[in-house]
TILO-401940 format. One line per field, with one value per residue (C-alpha): x, y, z. Coordinates in pm, whole numbers, plus 50000, padded with zeros to 5 digits. Each point is the difference from the previous one (the first is absolute). Layout:
BEGIN
px <- (X	...)
py <- (Y	...)
pz <- (Z	...)
! end
This chain:
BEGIN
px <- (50000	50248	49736	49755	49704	49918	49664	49920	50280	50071	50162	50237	50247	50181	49961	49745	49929	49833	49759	49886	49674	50024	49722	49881	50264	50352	50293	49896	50345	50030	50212	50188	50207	50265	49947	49797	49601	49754	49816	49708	49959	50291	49998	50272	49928	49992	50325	50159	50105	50175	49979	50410	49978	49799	49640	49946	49696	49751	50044	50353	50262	50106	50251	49914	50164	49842	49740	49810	49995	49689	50131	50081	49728	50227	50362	50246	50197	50337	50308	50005	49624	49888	49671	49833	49913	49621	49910	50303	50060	50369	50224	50198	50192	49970	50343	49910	49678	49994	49779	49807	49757	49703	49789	49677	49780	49721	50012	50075	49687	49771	50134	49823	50178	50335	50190	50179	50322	50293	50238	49707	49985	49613	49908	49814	50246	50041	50174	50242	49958	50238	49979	50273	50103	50348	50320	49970	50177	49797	50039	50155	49794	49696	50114	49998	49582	49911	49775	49878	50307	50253	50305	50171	50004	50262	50135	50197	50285	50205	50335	50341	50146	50017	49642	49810	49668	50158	49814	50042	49766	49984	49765	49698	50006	49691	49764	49702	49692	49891	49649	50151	50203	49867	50209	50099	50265	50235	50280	50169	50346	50005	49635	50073	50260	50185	50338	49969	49799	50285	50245	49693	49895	50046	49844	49943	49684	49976	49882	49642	50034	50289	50213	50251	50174	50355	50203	50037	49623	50062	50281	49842	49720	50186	50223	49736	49744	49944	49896	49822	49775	49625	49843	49694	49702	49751	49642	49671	49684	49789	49727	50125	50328	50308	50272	50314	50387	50271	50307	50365	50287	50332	50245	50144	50250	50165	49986	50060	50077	49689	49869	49740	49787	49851	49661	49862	49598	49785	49707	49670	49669	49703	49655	49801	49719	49868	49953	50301	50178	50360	50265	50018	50193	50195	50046	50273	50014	50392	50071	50364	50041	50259	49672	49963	49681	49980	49717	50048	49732	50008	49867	49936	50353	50311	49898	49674	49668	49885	49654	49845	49724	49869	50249	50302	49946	50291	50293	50316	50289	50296	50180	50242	49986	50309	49981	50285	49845	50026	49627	49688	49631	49819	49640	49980	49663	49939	49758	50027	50101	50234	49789	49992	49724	49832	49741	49695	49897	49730	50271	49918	50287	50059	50316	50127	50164	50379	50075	50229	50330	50310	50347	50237	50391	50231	50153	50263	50064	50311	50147	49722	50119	50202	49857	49950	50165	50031)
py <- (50000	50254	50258	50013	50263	50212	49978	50150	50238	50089	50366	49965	50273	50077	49694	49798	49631	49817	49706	49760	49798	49669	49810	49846	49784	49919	50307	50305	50261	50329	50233	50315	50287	50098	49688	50091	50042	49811	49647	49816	49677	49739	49668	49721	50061	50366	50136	50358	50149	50361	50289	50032	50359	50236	50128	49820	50043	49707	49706	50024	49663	49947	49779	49694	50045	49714	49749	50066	49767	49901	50224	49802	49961	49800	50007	50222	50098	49876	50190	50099	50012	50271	50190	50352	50203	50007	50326	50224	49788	49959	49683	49843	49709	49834	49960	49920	49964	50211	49834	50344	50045	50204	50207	50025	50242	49963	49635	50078	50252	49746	49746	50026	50203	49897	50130	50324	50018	50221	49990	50145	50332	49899	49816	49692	49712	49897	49636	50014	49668	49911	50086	49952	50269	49964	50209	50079	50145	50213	50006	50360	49997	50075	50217	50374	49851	49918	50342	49886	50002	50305	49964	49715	49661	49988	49878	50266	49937	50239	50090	49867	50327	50257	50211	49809	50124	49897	49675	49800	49760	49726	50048	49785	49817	49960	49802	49801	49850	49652	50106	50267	49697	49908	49716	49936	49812	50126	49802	50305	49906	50385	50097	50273	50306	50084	50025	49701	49772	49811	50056	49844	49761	49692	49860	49684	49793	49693	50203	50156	50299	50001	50211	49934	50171	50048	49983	50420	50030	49770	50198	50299	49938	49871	50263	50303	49803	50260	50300	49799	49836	50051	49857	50215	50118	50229	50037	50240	50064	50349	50095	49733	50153	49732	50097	49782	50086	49774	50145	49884	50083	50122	50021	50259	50332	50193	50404	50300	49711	49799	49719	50032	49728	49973	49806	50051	49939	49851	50095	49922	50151	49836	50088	49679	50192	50175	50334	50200	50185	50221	50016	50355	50003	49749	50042	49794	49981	49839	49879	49909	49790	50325	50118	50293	50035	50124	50133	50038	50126	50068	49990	49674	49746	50015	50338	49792	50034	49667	49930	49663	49890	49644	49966	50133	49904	49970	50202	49909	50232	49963	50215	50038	50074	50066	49977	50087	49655	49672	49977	50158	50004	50202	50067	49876	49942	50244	50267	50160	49720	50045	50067	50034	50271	49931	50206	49922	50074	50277	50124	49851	49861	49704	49832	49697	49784	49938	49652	50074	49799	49986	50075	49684	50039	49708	49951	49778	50205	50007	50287	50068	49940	50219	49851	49656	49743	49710)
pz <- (50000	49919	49892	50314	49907	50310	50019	50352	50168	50374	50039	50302	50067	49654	49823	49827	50165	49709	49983	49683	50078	49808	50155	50292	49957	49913	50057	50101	49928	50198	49859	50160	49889	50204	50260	50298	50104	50102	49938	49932	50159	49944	49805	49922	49624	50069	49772	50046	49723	50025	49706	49851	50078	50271	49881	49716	49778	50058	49698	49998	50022	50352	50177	50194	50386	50123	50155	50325	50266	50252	50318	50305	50316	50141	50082	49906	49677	49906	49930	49622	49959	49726	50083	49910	50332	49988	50143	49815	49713	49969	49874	50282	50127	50332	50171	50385	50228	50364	50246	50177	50225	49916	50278	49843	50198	49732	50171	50316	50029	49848	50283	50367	50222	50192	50227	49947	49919	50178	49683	49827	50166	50165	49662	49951	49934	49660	49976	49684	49761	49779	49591	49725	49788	49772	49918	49608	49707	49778	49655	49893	49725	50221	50244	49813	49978	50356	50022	50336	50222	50099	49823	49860	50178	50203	50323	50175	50299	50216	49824	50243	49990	50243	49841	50256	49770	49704	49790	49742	49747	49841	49729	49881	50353	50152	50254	49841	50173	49989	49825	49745	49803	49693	49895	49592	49851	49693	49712	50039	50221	50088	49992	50296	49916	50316	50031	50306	49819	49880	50292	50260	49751	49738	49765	49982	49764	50255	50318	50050	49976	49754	50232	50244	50286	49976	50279	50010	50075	50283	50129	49928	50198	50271	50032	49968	50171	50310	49774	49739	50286	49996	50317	50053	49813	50125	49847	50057	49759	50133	49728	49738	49999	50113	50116	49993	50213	49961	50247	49943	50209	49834	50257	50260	49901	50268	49988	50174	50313	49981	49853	49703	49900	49684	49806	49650	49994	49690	50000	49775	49947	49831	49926	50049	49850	49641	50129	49902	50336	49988	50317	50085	50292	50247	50385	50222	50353	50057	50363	50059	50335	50166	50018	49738	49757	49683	49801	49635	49757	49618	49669	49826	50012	49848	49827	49834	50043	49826	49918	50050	49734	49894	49742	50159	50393	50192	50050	50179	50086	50238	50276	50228	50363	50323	50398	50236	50145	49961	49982	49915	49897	49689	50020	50280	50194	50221	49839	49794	49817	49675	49658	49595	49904	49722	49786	49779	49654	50193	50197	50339	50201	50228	50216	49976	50270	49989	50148	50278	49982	50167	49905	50154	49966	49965	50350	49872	49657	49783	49769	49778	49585	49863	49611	49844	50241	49833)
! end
């Protein structure tokens, strides 16, 4: 099928996702220009096919990428597995799974009431259970297209120099839930373009998936383990509107005679709804366990003000955050508690809850990288 005719096309961020209806039955090709969006339901028979060049006109030739695979219920994926990110569309490559625990207060409030909970600040408790979510390589290809996130996908790290503010990135690097996988195989013994595809991996046609680790991913991960960790997820819906933090520690500087301690955040917002809503402004409440509180307010994140719609619902950005302590809360539960603003389409405003999560250092931490380890 080298010349798939679009018949029905999904607009997602600055590209054209493209699908040809052959029938109840037999394939059913999706086709994409510039390699990310969103997808209709998945089949075994189901093949991707992706446009040889960004916003092409409908009817044109495009490029088979590969086959997509029934996503897993059950049990985990392996190393080397090739999937499409289901909420922001981009290639990728699995390379490891992180076991973390997830505080959902969604379930937690649904749940009869326990017994409160003194690290909570006079909050309900809200027992963590455990969810997979994988270390991946996006394909480079996508990443000037992934409209819904900040900047480019990246995984940043403090420098080992004396700047004790100063970071650095490794780009397309990212952290990938369980449920966003959607699985596909490819012929292609590079299908993924980053430039640690085939330092991480090998190919090899009598595995499942076709790709290998190599013994650098292994010491990679080893070595870098500490400030690649993710161990805790934290998870609130108010008004339809989710909100999703994933902390990480990065390690300790010293200036001006004291220690610093440093944690980069993730965090994602999605409209579980059809009613279109934009984040107008943010407000933090940061409690650092020396005792000092700090209130920040501001317009929108990370200089955006993103709007969330039915065909573009989630955004995800990433920041950075420093105590002169070891340890420390953000949004914490006491009240007021930590908030997103949000507006309507008739102007009318409303808050939504920030889960409150901690900030945990590494008692027993090493020199932070410096770059790659290998």
């Amino acid at each position: 099928m080298a010349g798939c005719v679009a018949r029905r096309a999904l607009t997602v961020g600055s590209r054209w996702w493209s699908r040809s209806l052959t029938g109840t039955r037999g394939p059913r090709p999706f086709c994409a220009a510039g390699g990310a969006g969103a997808f209709p339901p998945v089949a075994t028979t189901t093949t991707l096919r992706h446009l040889s060049s960004r916003n092409r006109p409908e009817g044109k030739v495009l490029e088979t990428v590969g086959v997509f695979e029934v996503p897993k219920q059950n049990g985990k994926y392996e190393t080397g597995q090739l999937f499409l990110h289901s909420v922001f569309g981009y290639r990728g490559v699995v390379l490891f799974p992180w076991q973390a625990r997830l505080y959902d207060r969604d379930v937690a409030s649904a749940a009869p009431e326990k017994a409160e909970n003194p690290a909570g600040h006079g909050s309900k408790e809200v027992k963590g259970k455990t969810h997979t979510y994988y270390q991946v390589l996006i394909d480079a290809r996508d990443c000037p297209h992934i409209s819904q996130r900040s900047q480019t996908e990246a995984v940043t790290f403090l420098a080992n120099h004396d700047d004790s503010r100063a970071l650095y990135a490794i780009p397309g690097l990212d952290y990938v839930s369980h449920e966003d996988i959607l699985p596909y195989t490819s012929t292609d013994q590079v299908p993924i373009q980053h430039e640690l595809f085939e330092r991480f991996l090998l190919y090899d046609q009598t595995k499942a998936p076709p790709f290998v680790a190599r013994e650098t991913l292994r010491a990679w991960q080893e070595k870098n383990h500490p400030w690649l960790e993710l161990s805790d997820v934290h998870r609130e819906t108010t008004e339809n509107i989710r909100v999703t933090v994933i902390p990480f520690y990065m390690g300790m500087r010293e200036a001006q005679n004291s220690h610093v301690y440093w944690w980069r955040y993730c965090i994602r917002l999605e409209n579980l709804d059809s009613d279109v809503v934009q984040l107008r402004e943010r407000h933090w409440r940061i409690f650092s366990l020396s005792g000092t509180l700090e209130t920040v307010r501001g317009r929108g994140v990370v200089g955006r003000e993103p709007v969330l719609s039915k065909e573009q619902p989630a955004f995800q950005y990433s920041s950075h955050v420093s105590l002169q302590a070891s340890s420390g809360h953000m949004c914490f539960s006491l009240t007021p508690r930590g908030t997103f603003r949000f507006e309507r389409p008739d102007g009318s405003h409303f808050d939504v809850r920030i889960p409150p999560f901690s900030l945990e250092s590494n008692k027993d931490e090493k020199t932070p990288p410096s770059g790659l380890h290998w």
